[in-house]
N, CA, C and O atoms as CSV, one atom per row, in Angstrom:
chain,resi,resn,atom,element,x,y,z
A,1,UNK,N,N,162.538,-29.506,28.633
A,1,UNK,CA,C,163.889,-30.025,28.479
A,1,UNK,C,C,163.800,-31.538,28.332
A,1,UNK,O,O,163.513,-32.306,29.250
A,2,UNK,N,N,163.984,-31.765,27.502
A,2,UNK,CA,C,163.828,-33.370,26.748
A,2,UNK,C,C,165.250,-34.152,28.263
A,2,UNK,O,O,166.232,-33.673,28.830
A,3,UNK,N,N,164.719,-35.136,28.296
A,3,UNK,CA,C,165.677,-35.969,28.952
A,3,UNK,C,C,166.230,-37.528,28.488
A,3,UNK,O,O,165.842,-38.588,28.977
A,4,UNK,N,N,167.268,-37.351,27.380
A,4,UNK,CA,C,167.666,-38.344,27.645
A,4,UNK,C,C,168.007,-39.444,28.456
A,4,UNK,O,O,167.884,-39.166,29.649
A,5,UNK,N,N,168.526,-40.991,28.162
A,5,UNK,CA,C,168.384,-41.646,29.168
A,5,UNK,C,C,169.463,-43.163,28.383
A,5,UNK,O,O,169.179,-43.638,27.283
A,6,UNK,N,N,170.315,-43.529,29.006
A,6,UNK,CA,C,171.018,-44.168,29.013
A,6,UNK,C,C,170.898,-45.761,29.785
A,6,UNK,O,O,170.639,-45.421,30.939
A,7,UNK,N,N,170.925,-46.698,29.787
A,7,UNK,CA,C,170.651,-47.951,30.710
A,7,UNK,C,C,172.245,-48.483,30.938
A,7,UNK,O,O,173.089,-48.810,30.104
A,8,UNK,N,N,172.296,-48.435,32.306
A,8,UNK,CA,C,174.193,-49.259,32.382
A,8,UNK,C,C,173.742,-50.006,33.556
A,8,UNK,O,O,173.778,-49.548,34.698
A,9,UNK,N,N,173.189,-51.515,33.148
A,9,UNK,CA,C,173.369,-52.713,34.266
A,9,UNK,C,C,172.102,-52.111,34.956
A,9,UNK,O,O,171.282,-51.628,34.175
A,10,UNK,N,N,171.842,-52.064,36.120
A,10,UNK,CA,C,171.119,-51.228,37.043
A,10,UNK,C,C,170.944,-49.751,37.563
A,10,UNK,O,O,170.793,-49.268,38.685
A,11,UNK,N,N,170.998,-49.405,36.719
A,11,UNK,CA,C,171.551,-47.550,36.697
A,11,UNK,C,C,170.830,-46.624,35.319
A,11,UNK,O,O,171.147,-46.577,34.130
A,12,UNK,N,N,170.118,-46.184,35.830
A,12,UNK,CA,C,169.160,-45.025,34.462
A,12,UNK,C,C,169.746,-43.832,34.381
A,12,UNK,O,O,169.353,-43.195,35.358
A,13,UNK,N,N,170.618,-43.061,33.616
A,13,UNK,CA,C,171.508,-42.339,33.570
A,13,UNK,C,C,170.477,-41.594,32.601
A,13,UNK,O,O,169.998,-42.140,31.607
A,14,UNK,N,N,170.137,-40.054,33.074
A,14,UNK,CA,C,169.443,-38.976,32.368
A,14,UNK,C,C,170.739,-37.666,32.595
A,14,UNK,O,O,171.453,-37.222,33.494
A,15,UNK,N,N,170.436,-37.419,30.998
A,15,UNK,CA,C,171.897,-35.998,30.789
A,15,UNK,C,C,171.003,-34.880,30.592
A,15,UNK,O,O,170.576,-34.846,29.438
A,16,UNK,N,N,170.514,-33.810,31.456
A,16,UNK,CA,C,169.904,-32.680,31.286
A,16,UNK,C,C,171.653,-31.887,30.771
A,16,UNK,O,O,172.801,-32.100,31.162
A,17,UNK,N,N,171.083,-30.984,29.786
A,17,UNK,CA,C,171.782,-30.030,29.361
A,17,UNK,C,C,171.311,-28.873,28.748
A,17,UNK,O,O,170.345,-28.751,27.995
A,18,UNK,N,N,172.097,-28.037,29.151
A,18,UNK,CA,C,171.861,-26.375,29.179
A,18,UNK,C,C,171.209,-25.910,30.240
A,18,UNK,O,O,170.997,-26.668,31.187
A,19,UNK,N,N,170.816,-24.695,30.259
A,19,UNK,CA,C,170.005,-23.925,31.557
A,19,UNK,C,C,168.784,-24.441,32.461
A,19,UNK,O,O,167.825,-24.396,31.690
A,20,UNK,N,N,168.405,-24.834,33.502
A,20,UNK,CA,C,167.471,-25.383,34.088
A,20,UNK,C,C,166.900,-23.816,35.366
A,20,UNK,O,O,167.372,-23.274,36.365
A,21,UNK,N,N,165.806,-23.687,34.600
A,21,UNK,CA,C,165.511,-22.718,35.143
A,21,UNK,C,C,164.080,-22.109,34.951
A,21,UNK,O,O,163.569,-22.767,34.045
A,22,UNK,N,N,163.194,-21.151,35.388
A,22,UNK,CA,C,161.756,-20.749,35.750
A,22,UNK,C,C,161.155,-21.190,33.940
A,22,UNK,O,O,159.970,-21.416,33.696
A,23,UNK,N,N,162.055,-21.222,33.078
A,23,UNK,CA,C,161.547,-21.622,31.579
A,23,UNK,C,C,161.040,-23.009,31.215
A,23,UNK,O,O,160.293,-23.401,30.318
A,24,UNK,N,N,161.740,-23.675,32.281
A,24,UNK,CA,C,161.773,-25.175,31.969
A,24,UNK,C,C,161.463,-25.959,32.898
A,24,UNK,O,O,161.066,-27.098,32.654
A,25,UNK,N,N,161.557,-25.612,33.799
A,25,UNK,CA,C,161.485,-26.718,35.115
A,25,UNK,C,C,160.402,-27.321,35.306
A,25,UNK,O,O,160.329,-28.249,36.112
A,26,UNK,N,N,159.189,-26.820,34.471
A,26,UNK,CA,C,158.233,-27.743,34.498
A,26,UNK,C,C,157.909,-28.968,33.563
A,26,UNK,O,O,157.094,-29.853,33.825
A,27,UNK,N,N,158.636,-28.881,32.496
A,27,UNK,CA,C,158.432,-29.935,31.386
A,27,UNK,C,C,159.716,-30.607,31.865
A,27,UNK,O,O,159.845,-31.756,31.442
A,28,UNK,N,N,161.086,-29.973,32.965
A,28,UNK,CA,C,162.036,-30.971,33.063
A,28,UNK,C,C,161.071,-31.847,34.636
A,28,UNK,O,O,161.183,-33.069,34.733
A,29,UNK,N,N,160.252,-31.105,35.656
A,29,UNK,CA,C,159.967,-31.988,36.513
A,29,UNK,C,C,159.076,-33.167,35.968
A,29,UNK,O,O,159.218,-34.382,36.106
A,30,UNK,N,N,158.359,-32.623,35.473
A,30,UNK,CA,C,157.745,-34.155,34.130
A,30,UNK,C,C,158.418,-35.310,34.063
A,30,UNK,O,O,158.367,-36.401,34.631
A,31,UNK,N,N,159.269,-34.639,32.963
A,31,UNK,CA,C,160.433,-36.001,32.650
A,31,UNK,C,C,161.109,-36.639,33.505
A,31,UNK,O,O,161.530,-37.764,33.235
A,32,UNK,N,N,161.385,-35.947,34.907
A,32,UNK,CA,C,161.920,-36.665,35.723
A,32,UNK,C,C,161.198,-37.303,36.435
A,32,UNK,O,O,161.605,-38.320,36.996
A,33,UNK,N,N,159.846,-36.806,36.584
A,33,UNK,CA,C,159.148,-38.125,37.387
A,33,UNK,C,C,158.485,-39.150,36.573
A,33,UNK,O,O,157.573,-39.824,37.053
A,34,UNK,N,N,158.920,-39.315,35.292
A,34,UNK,CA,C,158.446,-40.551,34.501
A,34,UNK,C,C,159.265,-41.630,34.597
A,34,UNK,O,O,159.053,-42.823,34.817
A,35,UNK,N,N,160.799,-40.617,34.272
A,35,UNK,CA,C,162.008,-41.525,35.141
A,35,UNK,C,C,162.345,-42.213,36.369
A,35,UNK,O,O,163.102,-43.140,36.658
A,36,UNK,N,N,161.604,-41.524,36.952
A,36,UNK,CA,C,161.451,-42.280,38.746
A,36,UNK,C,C,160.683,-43.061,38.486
A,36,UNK,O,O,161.125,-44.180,38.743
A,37,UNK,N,N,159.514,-43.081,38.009
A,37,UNK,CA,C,158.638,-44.165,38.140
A,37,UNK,C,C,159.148,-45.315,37.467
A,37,UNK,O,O,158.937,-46.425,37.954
A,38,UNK,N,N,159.864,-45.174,36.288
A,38,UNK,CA,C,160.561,-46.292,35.389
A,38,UNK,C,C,161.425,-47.208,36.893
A,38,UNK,O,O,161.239,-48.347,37.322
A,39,UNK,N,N,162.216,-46.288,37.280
A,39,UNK,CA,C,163.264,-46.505,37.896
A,39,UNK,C,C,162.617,-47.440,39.036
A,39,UNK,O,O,163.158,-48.515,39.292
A,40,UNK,N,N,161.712,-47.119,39.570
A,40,UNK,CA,C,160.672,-47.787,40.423
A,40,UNK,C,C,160.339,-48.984,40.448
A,40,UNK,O,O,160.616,-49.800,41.328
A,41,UNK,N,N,159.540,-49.206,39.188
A,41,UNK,CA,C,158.702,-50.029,38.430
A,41,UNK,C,C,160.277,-51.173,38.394
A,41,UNK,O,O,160.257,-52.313,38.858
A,42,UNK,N,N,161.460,-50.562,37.775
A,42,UNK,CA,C,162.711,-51.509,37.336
A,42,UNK,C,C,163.246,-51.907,38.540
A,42,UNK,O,O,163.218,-53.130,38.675
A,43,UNK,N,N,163.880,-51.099,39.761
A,43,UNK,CA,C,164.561,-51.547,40.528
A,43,UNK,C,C,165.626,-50.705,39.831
A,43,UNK,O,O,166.606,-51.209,39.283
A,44,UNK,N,N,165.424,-49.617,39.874
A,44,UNK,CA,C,166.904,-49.134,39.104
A,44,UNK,C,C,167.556,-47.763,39.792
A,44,UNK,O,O,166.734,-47.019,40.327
A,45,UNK,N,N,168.831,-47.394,39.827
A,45,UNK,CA,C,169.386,-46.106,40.264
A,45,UNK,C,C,169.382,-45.415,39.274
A,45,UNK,O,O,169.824,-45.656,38.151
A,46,UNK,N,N,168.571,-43.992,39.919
A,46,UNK,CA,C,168.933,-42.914,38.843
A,46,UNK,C,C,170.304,-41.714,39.474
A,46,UNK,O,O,170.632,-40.979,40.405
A,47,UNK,N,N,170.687,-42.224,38.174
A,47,UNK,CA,C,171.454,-41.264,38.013
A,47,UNK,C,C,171.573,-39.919,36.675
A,47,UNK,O,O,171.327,-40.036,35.474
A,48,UNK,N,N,172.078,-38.580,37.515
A,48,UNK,CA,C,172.065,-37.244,36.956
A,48,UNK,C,C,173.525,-36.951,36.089
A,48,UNK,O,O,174.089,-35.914,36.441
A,49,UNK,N,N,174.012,-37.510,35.312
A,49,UNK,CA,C,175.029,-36.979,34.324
A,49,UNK,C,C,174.713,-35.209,34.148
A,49,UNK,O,O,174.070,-34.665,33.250
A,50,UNK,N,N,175.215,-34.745,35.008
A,50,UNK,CA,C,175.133,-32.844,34.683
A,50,UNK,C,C,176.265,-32.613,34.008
A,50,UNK,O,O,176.172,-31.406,33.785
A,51,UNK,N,N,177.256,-32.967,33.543
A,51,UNK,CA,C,178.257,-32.327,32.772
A,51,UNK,C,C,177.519,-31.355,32.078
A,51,UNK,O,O,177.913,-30.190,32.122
A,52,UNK,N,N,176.527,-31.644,31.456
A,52,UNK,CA,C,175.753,-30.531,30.269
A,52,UNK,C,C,175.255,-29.580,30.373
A,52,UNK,O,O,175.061,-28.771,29.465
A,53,UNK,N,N,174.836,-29.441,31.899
A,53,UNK,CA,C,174.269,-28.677,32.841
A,53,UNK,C,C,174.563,-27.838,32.841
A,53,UNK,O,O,175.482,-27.910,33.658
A,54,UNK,N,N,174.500,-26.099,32.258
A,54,UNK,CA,C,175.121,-24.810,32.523
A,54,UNK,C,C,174.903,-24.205,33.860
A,54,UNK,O,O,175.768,-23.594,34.487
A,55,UNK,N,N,173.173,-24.508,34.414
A,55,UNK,CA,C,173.307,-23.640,35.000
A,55,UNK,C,C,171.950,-23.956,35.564
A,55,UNK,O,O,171.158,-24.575,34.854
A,56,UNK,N,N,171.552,-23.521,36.995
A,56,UNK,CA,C,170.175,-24.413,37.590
A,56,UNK,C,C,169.738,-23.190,38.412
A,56,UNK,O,O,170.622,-22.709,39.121
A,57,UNK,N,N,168.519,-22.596,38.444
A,57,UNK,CA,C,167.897,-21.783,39.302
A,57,UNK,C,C,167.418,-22.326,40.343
A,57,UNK,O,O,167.612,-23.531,40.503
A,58,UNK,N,N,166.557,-21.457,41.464
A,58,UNK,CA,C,166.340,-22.068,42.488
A,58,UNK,C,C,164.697,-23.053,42.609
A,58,UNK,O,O,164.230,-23.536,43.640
A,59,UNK,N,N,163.931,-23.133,40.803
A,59,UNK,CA,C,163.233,-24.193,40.569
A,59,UNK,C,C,163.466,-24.944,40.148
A,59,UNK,O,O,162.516,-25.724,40.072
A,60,UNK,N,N,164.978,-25.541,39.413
A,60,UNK,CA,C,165.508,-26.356,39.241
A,60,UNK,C,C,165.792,-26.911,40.393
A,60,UNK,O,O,165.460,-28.060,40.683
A,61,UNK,N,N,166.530,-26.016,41.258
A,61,UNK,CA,C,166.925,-26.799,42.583
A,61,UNK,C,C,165.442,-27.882,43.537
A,61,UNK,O,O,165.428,-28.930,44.182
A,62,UNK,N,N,164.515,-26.966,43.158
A,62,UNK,CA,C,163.515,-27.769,43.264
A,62,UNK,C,C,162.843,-28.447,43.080
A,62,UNK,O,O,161.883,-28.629,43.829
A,63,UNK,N,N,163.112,-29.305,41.703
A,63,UNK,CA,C,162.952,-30.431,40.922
A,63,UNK,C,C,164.018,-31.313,41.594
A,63,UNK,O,O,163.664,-32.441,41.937
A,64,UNK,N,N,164.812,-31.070,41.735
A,64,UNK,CA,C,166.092,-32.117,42.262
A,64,UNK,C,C,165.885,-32.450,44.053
A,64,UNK,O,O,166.487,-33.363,44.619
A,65,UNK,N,N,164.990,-31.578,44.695
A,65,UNK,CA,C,164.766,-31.619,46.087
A,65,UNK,C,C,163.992,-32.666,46.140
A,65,UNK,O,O,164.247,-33.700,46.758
A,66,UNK,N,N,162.679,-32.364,45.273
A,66,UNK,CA,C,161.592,-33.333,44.673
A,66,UNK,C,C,161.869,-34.906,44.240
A,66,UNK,O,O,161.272,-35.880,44.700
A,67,UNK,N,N,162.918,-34.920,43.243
A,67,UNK,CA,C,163.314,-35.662,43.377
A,67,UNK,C,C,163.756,-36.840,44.013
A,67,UNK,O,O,163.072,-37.861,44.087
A,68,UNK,N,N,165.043,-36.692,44.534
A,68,UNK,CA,C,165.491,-36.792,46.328
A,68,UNK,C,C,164.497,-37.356,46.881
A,68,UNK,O,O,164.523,-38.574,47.059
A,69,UNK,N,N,163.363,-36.556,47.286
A,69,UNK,CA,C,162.416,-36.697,48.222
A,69,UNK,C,C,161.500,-38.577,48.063
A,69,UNK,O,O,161.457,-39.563,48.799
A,70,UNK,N,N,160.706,-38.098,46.180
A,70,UNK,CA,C,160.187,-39.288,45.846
A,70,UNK,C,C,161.458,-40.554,45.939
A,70,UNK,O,O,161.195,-41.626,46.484
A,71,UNK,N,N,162.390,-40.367,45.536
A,71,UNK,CA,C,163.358,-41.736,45.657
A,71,UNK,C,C,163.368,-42.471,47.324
A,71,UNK,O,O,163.136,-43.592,47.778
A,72,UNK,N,N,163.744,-41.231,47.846
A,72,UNK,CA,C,163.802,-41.888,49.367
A,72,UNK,C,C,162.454,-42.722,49.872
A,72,UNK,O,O,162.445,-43.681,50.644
A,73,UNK,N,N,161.311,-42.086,49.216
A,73,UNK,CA,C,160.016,-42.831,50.079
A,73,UNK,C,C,160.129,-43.700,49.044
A,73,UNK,O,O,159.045,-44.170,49.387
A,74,UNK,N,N,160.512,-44.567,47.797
A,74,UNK,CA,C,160.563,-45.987,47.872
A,74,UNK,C,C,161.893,-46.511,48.019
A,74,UNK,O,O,162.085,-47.726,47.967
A,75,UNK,N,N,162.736,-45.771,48.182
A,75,UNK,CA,C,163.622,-46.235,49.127
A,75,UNK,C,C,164.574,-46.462,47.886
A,75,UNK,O,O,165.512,-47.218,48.140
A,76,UNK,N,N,164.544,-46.110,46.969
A,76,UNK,CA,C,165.959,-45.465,45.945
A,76,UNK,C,C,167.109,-44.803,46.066
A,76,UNK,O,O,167.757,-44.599,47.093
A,77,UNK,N,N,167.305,-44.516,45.101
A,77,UNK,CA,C,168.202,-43.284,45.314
A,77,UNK,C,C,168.454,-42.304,43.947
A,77,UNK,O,O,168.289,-42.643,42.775
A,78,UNK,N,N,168.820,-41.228,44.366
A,78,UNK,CA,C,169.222,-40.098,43.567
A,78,UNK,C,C,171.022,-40.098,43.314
A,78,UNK,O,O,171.601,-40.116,44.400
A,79,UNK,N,N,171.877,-40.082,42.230
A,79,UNK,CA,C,172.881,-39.771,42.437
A,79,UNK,C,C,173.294,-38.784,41.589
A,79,UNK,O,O,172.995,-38.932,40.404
A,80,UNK,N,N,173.898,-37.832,41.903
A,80,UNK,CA,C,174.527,-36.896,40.540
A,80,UNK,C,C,175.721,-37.140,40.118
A,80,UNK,O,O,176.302,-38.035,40.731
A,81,UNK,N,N,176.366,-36.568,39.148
A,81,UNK,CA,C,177.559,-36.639,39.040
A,81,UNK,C,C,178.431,-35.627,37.813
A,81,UNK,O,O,177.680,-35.223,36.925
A,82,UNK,N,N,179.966,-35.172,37.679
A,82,UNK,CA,C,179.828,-34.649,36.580
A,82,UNK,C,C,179.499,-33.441,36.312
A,82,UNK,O,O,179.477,-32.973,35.174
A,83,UNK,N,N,179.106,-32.608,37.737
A,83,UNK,CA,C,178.919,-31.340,37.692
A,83,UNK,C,C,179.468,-30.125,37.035
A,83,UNK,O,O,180.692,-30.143,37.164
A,84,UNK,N,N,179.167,-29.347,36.550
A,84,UNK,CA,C,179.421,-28.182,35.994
A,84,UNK,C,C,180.008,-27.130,37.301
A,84,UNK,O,O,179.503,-26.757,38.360
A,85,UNK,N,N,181.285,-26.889,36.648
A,85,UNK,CA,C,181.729,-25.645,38.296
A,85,UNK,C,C,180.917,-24.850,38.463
A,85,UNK,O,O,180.916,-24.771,39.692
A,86,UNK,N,N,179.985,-23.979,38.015
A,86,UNK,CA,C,179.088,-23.331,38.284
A,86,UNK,C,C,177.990,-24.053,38.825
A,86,UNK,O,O,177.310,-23.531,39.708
A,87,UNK,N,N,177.708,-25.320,38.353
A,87,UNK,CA,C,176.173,-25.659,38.895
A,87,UNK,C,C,177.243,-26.239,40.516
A,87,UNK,O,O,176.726,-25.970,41.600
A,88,UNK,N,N,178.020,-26.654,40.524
A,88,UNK,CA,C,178.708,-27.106,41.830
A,88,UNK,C,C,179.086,-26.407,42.570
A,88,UNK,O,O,179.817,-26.703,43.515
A,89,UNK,N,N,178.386,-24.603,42.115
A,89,UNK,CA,C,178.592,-24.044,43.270
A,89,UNK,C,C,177.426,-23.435,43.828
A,89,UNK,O,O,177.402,-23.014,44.984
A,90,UNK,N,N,176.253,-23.361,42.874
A,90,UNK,CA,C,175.364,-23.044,42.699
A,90,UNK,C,C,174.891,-24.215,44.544
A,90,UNK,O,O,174.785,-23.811,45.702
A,91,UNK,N,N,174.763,-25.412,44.055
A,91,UNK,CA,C,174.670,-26.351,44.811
A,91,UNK,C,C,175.077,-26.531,46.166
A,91,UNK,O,O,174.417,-26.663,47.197
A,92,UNK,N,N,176.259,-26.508,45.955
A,92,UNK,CA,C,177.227,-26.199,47.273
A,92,UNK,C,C,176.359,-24.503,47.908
A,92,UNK,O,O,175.762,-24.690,48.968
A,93,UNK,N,N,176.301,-23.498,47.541
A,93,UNK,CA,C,175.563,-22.428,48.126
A,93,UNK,C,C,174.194,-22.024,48.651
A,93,UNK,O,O,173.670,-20.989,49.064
A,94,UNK,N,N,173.854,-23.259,48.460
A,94,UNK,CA,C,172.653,-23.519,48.280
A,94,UNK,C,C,172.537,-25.053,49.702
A,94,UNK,O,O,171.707,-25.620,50.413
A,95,UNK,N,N,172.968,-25.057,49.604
A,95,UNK,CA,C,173.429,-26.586,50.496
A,95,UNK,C,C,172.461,-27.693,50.340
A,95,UNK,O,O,171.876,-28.410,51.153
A,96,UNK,N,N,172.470,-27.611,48.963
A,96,UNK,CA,C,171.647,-28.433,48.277
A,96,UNK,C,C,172.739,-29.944,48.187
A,96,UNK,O,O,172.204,-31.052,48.145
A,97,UNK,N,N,174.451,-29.786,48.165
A,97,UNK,CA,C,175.118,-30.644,48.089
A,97,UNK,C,C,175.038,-31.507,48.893
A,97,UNK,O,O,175.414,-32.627,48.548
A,98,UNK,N,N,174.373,-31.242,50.642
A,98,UNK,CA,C,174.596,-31.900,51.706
A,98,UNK,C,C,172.942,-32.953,51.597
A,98,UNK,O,O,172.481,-33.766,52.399
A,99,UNK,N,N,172.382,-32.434,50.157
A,99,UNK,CA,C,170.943,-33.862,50.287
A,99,UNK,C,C,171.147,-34.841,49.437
A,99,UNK,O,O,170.396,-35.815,49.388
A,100,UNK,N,N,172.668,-34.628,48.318
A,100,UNK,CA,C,172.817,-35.569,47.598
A,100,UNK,C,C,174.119,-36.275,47.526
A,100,UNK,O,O,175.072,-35.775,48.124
A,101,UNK,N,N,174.279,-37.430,46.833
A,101,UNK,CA,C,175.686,-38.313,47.167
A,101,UNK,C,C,176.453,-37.901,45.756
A,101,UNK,O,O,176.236,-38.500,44.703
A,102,UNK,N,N,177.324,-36.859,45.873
A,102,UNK,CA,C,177.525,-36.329,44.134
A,102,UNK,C,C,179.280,-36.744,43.891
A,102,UNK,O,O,180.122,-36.534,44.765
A,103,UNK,N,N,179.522,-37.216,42.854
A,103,UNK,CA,C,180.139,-37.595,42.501
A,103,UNK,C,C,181.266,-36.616,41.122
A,103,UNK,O,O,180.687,-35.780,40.428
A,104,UNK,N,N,182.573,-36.831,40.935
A,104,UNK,CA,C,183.253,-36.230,40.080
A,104,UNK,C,C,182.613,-36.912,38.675
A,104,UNK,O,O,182.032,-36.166,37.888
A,105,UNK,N,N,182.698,-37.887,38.479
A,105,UNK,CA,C,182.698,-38.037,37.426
A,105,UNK,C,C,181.443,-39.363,37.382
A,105,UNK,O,O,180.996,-39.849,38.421
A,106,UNK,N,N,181.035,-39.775,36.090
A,106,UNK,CA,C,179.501,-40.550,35.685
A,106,UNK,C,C,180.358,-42.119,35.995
A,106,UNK,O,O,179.615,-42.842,36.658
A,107,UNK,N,N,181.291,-42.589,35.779
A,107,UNK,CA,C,182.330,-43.454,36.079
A,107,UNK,C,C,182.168,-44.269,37.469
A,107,UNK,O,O,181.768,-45.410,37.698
A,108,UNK,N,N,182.773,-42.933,38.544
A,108,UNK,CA,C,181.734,-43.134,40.108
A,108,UNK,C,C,180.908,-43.349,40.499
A,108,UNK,O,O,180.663,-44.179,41.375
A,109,UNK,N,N,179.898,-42.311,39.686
A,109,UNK,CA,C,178.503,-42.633,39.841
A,109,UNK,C,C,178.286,-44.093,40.427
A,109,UNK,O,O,178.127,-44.599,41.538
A,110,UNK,N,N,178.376,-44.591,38.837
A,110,UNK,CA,C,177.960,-46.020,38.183
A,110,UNK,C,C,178.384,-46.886,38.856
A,110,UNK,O,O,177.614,-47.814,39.105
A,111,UNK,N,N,179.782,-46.920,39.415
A,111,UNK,CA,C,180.593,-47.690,40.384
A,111,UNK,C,C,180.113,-47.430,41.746
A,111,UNK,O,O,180.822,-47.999,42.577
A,112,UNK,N,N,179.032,-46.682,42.306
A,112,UNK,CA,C,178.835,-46.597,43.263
A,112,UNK,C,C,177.318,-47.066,43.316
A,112,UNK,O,O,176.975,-47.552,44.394
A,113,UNK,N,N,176.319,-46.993,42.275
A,113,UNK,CA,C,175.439,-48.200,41.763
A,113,UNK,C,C,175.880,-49.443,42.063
A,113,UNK,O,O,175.351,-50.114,42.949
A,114,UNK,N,N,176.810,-49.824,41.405
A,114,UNK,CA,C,176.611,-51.462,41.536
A,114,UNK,C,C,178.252,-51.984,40.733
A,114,UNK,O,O,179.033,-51.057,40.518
A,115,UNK,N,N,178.550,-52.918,40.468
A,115,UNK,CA,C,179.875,-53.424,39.659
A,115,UNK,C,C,179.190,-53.487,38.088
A,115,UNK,O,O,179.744,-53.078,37.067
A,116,UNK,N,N,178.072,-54.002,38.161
A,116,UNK,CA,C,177.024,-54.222,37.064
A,116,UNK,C,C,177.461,-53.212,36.130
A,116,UNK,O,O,178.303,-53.434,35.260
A,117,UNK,N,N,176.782,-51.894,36.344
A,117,UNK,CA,C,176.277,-50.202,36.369
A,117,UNK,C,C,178.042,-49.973,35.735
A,117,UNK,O,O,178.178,-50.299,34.556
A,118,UNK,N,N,178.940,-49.606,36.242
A,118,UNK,CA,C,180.091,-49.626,36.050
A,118,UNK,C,C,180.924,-50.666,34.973
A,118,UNK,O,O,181.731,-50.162,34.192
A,119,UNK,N,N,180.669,-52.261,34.972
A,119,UNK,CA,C,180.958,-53.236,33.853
A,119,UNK,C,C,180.038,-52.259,32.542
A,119,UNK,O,O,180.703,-51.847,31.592
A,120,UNK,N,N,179.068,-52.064,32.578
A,120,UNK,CA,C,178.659,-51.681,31.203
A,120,UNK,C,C,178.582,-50.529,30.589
A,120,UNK,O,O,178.195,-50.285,29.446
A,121,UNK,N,N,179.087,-49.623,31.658
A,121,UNK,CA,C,179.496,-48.281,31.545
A,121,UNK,C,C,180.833,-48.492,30.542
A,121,UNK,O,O,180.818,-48.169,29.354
A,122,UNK,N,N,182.130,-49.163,31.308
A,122,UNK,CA,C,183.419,-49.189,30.640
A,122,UNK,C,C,183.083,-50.057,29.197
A,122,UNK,O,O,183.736,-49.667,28.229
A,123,UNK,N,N,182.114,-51.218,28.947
A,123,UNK,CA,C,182.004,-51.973,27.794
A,123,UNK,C,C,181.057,-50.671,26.658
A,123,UNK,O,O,180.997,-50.929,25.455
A,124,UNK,N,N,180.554,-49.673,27.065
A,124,UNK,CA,C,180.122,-48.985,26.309
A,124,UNK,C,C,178.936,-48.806,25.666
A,124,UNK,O,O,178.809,-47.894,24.849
């Protein structure tokens, strides 16, 4: 699953879309830890734009645990946002919601990054 990637101020915004699941989760945990390391290396928040997101199994969920995990030991962060009602329940059932700071919309997110993250979000 290819991962796009967006730059707003201090904020690395990756849009996974479509199914995340036993097909993919290994070429998507890839991409996401190239992104952490960017994010690392920058000083930057990543953030998860899931709007696109249909739908996440429980090795997806484990790319995103993974995730989580590497951010906290350099002392980052993970944010989502933008969820899909299904993946937001998927999540929520999973109580996967209670390891991340998730947000309605990519807007929040960004505004919860920084004023920066958010100024260049609205300038486009």
């Amino acid at each position: 699953m290819p991962l796009p990637h967006r730059l707003f101020g201090d904020a690395r915004v990756l849009t996974p879309a479509g199914r995340l699941d036993h097909s993919n989760y290994e070429a998507f945990r890839v991409d996401l830890a190239a992104h952490e390391a960017a994010c690392a290396s920058e000083r930057q928040t990543l953030v998860l734009d899931l709007s696109g997101l249909e739908y996440v199994s429980s090795a997806g969920l484990r790319c995103f645990m993974l995730a989580a995990k590497e951010a906290k030991a350099r002392n980052g962060r993970v944010l989502l946002a933008a969820m899909h009602p299904v993946v937001s329940e998927i999540f929520r059932i999973s109580r996967f919601n209670l390891l991340f700071d998730i947000f309605p919309t990519l807007s929040e997110a960004l505004a919860a990054v920084s004023a920066e993250a958010k100024a260049a979000f609205e300038r486009g």
